[in-house]
N, C-alpha and C positions, 0 to 999 in steps of 0.2 A: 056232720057239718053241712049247713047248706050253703044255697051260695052268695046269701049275702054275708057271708066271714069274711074277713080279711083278717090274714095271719102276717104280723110288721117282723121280722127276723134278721140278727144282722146278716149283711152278703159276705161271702165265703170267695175263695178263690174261684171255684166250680162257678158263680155267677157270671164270673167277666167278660163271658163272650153274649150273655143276655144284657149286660150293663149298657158294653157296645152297642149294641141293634137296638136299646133303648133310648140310648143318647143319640143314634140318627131318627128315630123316630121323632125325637122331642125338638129335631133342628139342629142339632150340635155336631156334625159329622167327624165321630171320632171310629179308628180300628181296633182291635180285638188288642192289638199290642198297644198302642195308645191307652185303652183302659187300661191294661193290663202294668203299664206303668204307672201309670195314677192311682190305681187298687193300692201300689206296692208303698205311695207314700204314707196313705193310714193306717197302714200295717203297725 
């Protein structure tokens, strides 16, 4: 692989504390539980 791959995968439980820390990165300041509730409604 090099490194212009980009692999789209769907997010897992395991992602939600990076979802978190990517949602404040993008402006949206949400916590690790906040995502972590919002994960649980597209379940």
């Amino acid at each position: 692989m090099n490194n212009n791959t980009i692999i789209i995968r769907q997010a897992t439980v395991k992602d939600v504390p990076d979802l978190a820390t990517l949602m404040n990165e993008l402006g949206y300041p949400t916590t690790v539980v906040e995502m972590q509730q919002r994960f649980e409604l597209f379940q």
